[in-house]
Structures are given as structure tokens and as C-alpha cells.
FIVOSE-137299 format. One line per field, with one value per residue (C-alpha): x, y, z; residue in three letters. Coordinates in nm, 3 decimals, decimal comma, always signed. Each point is the difference from the previous one (the first is absolute). Example, Ala and Ser with C-alpha at 12.3 -4.5 7.8 and 13.67 -1.06 7.14 Angstrom:
2
px = c(+1,230; +0,137)
py = c(-0,450; +0,344)
pz = c(+0,780; -0,066)
residu = c(ala; ser)
% end
This chain:
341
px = c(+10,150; +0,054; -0,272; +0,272; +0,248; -0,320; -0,182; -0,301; -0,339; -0,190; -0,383; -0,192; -0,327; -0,196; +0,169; -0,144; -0,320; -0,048; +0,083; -0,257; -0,297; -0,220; -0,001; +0,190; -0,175; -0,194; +0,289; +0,234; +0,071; +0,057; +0,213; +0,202; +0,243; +0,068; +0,057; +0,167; +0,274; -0,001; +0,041; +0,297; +0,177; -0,036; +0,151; +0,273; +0,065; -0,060; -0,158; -0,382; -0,207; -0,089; -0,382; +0,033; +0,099; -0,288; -0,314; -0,321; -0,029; -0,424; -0,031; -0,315; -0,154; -0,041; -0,317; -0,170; +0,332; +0,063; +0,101; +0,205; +0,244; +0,271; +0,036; -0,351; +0,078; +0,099; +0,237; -0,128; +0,217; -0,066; +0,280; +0,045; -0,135; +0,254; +0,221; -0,184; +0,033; +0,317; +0,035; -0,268; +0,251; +0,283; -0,095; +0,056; +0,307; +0,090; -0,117; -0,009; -0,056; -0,058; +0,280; -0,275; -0,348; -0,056; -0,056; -0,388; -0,163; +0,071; +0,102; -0,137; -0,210; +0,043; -0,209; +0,048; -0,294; +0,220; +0,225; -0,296; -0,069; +0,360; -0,049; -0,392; +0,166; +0,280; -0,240; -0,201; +0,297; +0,140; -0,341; +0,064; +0,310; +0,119; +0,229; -0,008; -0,104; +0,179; -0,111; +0,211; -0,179; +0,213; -0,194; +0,209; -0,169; -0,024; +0,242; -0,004; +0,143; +0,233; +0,186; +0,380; +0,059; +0,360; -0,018; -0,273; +0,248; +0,268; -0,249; -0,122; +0,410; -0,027; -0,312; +0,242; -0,178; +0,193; +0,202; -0,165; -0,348; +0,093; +0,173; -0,335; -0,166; +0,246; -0,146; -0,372; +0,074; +0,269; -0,162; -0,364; -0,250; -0,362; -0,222; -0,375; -0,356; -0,200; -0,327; +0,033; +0,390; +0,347; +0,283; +0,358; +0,247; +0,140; +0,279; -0,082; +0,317; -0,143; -0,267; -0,072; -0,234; -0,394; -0,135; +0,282; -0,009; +0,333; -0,074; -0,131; +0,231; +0,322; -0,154; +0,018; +0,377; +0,030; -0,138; +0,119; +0,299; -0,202; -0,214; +0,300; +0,210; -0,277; -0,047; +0,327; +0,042; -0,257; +0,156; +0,286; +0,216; +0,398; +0,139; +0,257; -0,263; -0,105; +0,332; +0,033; -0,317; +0,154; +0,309; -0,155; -0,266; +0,314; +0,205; -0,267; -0,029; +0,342; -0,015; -0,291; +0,160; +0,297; -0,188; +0,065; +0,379; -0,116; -0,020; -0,283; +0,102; -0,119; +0,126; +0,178; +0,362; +0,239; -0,084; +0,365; -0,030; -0,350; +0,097; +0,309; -0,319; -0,189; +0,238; +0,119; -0,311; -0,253; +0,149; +0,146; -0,381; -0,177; +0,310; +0,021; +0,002; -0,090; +0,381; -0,159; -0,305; -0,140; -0,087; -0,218; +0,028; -0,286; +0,114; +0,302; -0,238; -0,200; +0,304; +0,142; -0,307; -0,011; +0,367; +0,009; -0,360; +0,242; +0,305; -0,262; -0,119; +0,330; +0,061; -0,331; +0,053; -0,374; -0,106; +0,092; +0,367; +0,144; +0,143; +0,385; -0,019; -0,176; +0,289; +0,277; -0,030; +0,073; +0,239; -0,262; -0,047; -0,310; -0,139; +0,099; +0,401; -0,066; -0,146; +0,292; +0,264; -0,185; +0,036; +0,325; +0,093; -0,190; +0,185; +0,358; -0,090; -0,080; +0,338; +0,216; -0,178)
py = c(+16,734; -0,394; -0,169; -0,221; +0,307; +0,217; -0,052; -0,233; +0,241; +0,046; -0,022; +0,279; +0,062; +0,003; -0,317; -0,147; +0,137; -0,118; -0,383; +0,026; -0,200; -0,250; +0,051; +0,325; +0,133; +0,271; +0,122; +0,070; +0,356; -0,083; -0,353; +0,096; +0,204; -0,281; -0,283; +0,243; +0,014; -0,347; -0,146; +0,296; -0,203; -0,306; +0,146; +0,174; -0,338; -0,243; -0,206; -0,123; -0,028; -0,356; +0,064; +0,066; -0,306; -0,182; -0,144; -0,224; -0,265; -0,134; -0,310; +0,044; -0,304; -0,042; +0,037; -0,364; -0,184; -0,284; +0,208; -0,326; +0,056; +0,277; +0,129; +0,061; +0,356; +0,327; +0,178; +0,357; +0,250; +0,283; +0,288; +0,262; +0,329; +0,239; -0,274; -0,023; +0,416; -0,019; -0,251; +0,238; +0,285; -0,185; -0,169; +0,358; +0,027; -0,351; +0,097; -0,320; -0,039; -0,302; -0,098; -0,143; +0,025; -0,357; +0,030; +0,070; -0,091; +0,207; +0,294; +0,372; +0,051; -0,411; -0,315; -0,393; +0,106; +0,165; -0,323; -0,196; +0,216; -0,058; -0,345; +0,025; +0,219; -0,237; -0,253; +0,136; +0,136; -0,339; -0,169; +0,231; -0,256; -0,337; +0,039; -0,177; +0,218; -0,135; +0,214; -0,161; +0,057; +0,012; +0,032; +0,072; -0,120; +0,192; +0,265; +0,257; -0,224; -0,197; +0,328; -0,018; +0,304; -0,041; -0,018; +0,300; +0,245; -0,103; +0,081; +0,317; +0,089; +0,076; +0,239; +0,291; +0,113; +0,199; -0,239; +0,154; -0,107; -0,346; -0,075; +0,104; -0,210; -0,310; +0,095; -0,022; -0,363; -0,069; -0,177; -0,045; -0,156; -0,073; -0,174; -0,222; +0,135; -0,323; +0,068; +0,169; -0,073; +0,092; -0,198; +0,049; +0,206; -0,153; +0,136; +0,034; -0,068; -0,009; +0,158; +0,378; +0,112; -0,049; +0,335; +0,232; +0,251; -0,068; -0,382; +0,018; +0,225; -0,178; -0,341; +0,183; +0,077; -0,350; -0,150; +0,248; -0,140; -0,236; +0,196; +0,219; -0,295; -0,156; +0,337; +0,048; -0,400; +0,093; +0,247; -0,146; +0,183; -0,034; -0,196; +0,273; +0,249; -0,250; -0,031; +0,415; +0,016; -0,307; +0,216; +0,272; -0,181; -0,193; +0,293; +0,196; -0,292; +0,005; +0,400; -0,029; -0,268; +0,221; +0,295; -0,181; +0,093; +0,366; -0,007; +0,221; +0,327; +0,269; -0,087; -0,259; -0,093; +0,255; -0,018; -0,107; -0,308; -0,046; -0,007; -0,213; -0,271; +0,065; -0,061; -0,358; -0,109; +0,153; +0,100; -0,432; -0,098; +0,311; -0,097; -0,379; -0,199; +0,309; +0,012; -0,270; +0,140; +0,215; +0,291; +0,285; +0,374; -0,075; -0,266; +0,223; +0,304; -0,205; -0,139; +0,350; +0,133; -0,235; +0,058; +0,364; +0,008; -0,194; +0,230; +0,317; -0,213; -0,063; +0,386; +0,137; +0,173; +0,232; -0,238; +0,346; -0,059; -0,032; -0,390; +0,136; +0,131; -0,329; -0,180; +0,252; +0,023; -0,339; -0,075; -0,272; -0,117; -0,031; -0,345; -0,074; +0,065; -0,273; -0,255; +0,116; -0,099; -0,314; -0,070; +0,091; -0,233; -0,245; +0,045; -0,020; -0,301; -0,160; +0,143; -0,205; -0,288)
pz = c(+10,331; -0,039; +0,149; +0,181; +0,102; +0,131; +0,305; -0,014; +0,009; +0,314; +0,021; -0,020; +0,169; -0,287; -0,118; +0,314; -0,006; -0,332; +0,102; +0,320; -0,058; +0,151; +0,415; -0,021; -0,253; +0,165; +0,196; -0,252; +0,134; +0,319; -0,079; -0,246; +0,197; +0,224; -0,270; -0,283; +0,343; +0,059; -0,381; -0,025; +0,342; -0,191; -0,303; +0,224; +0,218; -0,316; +0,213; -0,018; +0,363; +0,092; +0,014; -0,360; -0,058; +0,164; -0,160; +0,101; -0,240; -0,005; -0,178; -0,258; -0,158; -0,358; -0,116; -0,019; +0,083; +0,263; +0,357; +0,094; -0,248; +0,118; -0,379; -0,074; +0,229; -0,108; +0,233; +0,084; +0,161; +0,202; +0,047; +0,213; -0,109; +0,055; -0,185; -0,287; -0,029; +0,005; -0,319; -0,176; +0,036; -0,013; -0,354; -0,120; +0,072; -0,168; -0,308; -0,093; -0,391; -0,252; -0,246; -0,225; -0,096; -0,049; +0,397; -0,012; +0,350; +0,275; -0,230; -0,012; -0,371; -0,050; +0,072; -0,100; -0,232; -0,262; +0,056; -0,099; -0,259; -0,168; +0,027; -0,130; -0,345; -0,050; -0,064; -0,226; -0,186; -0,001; -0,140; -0,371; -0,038; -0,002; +0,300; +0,331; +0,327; +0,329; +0,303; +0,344; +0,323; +0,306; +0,320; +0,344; +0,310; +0,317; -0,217; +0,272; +0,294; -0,215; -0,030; +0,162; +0,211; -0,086; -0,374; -0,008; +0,225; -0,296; -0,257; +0,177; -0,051; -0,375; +0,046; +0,033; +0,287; +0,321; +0,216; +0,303; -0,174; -0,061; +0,383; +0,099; -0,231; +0,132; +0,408; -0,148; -0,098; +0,318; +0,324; -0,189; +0,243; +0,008; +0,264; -0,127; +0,091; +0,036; +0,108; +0,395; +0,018; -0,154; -0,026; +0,048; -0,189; -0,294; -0,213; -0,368; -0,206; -0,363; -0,180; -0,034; +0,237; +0,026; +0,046; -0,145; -0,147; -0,165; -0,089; -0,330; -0,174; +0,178; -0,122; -0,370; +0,057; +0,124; -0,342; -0,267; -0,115; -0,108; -0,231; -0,104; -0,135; -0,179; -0,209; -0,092; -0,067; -0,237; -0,139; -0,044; +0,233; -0,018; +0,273; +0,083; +0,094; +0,299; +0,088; +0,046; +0,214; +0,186; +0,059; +0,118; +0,243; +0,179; +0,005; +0,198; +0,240; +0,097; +0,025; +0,244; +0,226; +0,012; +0,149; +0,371; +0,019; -0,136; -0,397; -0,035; -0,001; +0,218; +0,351; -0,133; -0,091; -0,198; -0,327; -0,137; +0,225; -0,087; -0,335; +0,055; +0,187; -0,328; -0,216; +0,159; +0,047; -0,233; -0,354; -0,015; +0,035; -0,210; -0,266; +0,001; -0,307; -0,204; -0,178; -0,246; -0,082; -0,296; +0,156; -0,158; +0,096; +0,179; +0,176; +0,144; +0,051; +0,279; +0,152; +0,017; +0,138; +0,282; +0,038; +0,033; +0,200; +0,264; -0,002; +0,092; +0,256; +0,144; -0,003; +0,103; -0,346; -0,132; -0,344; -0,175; +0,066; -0,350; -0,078; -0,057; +0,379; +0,183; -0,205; +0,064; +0,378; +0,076; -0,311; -0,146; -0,360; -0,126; -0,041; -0,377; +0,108; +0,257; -0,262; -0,211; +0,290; +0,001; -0,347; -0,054; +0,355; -0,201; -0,309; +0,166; +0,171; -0,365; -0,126; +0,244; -0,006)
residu = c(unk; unk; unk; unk; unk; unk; unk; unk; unk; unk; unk; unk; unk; unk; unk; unk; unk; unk; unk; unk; unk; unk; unk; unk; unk; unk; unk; unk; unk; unk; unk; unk; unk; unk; unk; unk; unk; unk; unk; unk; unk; unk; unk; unk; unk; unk; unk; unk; unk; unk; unk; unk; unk; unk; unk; unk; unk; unk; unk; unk; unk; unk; unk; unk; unk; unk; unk; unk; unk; unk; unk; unk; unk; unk; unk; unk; unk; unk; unk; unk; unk; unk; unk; unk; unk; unk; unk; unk; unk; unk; unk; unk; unk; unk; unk; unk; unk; unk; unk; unk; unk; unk; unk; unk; unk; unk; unk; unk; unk; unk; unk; unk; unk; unk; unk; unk; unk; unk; unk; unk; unk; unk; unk; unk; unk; unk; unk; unk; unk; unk; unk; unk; unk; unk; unk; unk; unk; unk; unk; unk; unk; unk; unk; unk; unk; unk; unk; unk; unk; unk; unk; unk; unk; unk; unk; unk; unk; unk; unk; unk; unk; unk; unk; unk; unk; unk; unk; unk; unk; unk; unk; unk; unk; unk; unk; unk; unk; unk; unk; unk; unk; unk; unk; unk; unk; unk; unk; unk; unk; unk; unk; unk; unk; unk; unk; unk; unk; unk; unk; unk; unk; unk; unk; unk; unk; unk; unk; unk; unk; unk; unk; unk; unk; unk; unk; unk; unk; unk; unk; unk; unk; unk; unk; unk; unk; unk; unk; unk; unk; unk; unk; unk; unk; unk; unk; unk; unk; unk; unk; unk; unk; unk; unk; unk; unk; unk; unk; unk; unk; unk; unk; unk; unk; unk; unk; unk; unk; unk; unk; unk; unk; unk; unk; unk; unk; unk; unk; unk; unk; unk; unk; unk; unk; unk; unk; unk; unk; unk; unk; unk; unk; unk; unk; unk; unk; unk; unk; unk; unk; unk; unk; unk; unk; unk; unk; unk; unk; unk; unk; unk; unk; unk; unk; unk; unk; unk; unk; unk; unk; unk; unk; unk; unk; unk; unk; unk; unk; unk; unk; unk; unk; unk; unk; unk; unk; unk; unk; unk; unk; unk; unk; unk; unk; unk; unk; unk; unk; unk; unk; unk; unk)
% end
């Protein structure tokens, strides 16, 4: 099935036992029953236990720096156990995966080593001719706490991942709070409203989603990518925003809203966004094949239709058009409105 329309997967025991380590370690078999029923309330509930959400920050000093000056520390955060699990197995399910392999640090089989070895060949290549070299270094400081918790939920919309997973991953990051060990003592809580988290699991590979774009649109600048094929990912990434702040009044399918006035919802709301400006672009085959993948991907969803079901039916059961007709009543609206001028 869809991996919208379906229901998100459960944990399994051996999923759990697999993500046990450090304290719990030796008593996986006896553990594992307990928290495998646990993380499968969370995923049932979509909602995240406080304690997970707790850390102790220890200030460490920098080695051979002044200890009067706040910034010469390095914040290190301890996390609960059982939370920590829980982000082990739950990364699985994430499946969170790279757009680009320009993305070297903090990714499986890569290193910044092979970055410096691009940069070391380049060189040398360069030195055989009479062209310049430019190499721009950009260096972001404090990059993981800089991050907006806001903008990286948004980002974490266009990973195509279950919309169970990602409410989930929105109660991780929702009511953060950590208190400072300082020598015998602890302070206060304090809410954390920016930054991923010191100590999770999660952290690095939701800081990668947060910088990506980046990457991505400097390789196909390079390349020399049409404009109109940032446009259609543009599309598509606000369309699926406004389909997953619809699933509140019941746009989601299975134990939601009938699917003709689903549809009806969908159509206001999400086909004018997916659809927008694209009545005066160039578009390729493949261009239209995306758009009516994403298109059709939503019309199972609003059925609870198996992916198997055969594109004629998903269309034919709710009297829809497939996305091209729409850009073609678009065109010819557009067209019209030039004729009367």
C-alpha cells in the first residue's frame, strides 16, 4: 500500500533489541518487551513522554582556553536512556536518506576526507593549465544550535516519510528542556527553542536535512539546471504542506472524512498550490510524470486504495483528472483571459 494510506509500522522486538545499548545493554531479553510496548503507545498516541525530552547540559572547558569567558565551553548533554533507544529504533523507521553526495560528514561509507581529497585533485588538475583555481570556504558557527526547529519540521516535510513518523518527530523537538551540572549543583529548567539536540541520536542526520538544499542547489546550479524543474519540486513541496495541515479536519484517509469530500478539500486547497504558475512553463514528460505521481500517490491516500490499484480506477472513483488536464484548464483559463483582453 501507499506509505501515506497504510498504517504507520509498529516496533518489533527485535527492532528494539537491536537499538538497546549502553545501560540496558545486558538486559536486552528481559527489557525489550517492556520498551518495544511503550515506543508502540507512542506511535499509537503520537505523542513523545516528557522525560524524553529532558537532558543535563555539563559545561566542558576548551582545552587551554580562558574559563572566564562563557564561549570558551562546550555544552555536553546527557539523555535519558530509554530515550535515546527509542531514537535508535525510531531512526529506522525514518529512513532518512541524502539527496546528494556532496554531504560527506556524518554520512555512512563517507568522511570530509574524500571532500578534501576532491579539493586536493582539483588542484593538481588545475596546476597542468593556465586557469585560475577559486576554492570559497564557508564556515557556520555553533551549526548545530543555530538550527530553527520550525524550519527543520518544514524540511523534514519533503522526506516522504509517514505522517505518523514525522508528528512524532515534531513532539521530540516540542517542550525541549535541559537543566546545568556545575560542579555539586543543577540549575533550573530551561526551555531549549533552537538547535537540534546535544546527545541525540537523531541530531546529526536531521542537521543534514536541515542543510541539504544547500548542497542540492549548488549541484544542479552547476549543472546548469532549468529553472522550471525548481519550480516543479517547489510545487510539489508546498502542495504536501498544505495536505499535511489539512489532516486536522480529517484529510487523511483511513478514519477520516469520505473520500468525495476529501477530495472536494483536496482539490480547493491542494491541486491550486501543487498547479500554480505551471500554465507558463515548458514542461517535459518528466516534468508531468512527477507531478502526476505525487498527484495520484494523494488520491490512494484519500481512498485507503492498495498502491496496486490501477491509475484509471484511483481516478475513476472520485471523477478526477489527472494532473496534466488540470494544467490544461489552466492554460486554456489563461488563454481566454488573453482573448478578451
Amino acid at each position: 500500500m501507499d506509505k501515506e494510506a497504510e498504517d504507520p509500522e509498529q516496533f518489533t522486538e527485535t527492532e528494539v533489541m537491536k537499538a538497546i545499548a549502553e545501560h540496558l545493554q545486558n538486559s536486552k531479553s528481559t527489557v525489550s518487551p517492556v520498551l518495544t510496548s511503550i515506543f508502540n503507545n507512542i506511535i499509537l498516541k503520537r505523542t513523545v513522554p516528557v522525560s524524553f525530552k529532558f537532558g543535563i547540559l555539563t559545561p566542558v572547558l576548551k582545552k587551554q582556553k580562558d574559563p572566564t569567558i562563557m564561549s570558551n565551553y562546550r555544552d555536553i548533554t546527557v539523555t535519558p536512556t530509554i530515550g535515546k533507544t527509542f531514537e535508535y529504533a525510531f531512526l529506522e523507521k525514518l529512513n532518512l536518506k541524502s539527496k546528494t553526495l556532496l554531504q560527506c560528514g556524518f554520512t555512512e561509507g563517507l568522511s570530509p576526507i574524500m571532500s578534501s581529497l576532491l579539493i586536493s585533485e582539483a588542484r593538481y588538475e588545475i596546476k597542468k593549465s593556465t586557469e585560475n583555481f577559486f576554492i570559497s570556504v564557508l564556515d557556520v558557527q555553533s551549526a548545530f544550535d543555530v538550527v530553527q526547529h520550525i524550519i527543520l519540521m518544514d524540511k523534514a516535510l519533503d522526506q516522504n516519510i509517514h505522517p505518523t513518523y514525522w508528528k512524532i518527530l515534531t513532539e521530540l523537538y516540542d517542550g525541549l528542556s535541559s537543566k546545568v551540572k556545575w560542579m555539586d549543583g543543577l540549575s533550573e529548567p530551561f526551555k531549549i527553542k533552537q538547535g537540534v539536540r546535544q546527545g541525540g541520536i537523531l541530531s546529526t542526520h536531521l542537521y543534514k536535512i536541515f542543510v541539504q538544499d544547500l548542497l542540492v542547489e549548488n549541484k544542479e546550479n552547476r549543472w546548469n539546471g532549468k529553472e522550471h524543474n525548481f519550480n516543479i519540486k517547489e510545487r510539489i513541496q508546498i502542495a504536501r504542506r498544505t495536505q499535511y495541515a489539512l489532516m486536522g479536519s480529517g484529510v487523511h484517509g483511513t478514519n477520516g472524512l469520505n473520500p468525495a469530500i476529501s477530495y472536494q478539500i483536496y482539490k480547493t486547497y491542494v491541486i491550486p498550490r501543487l498547479t500554480y504558475g505551471l500554465e507558463v512553463l515548458p514542461l517535459t514528460k518528466s516534468n508531468i510524470e512527477e507531478l502526476e505521481i505525487f498527484h495520484r500517490k494523494n488520491l490512494r491516500h484519500l481512498q485507503s486504495l492498495p498502491e496496486r490499484t490501477s491509475n484509471a480506477v484511483v481516478l475513476l472513483l472520485l471523477g478526477a483528472l489527472p494532473i496534466e488536464a488540470e494544467i490544461h484548464k489552466r492554460q486554456l483559463s489563461l488563454l481566454y483571459s488573453y482573448s478578451i483582453m
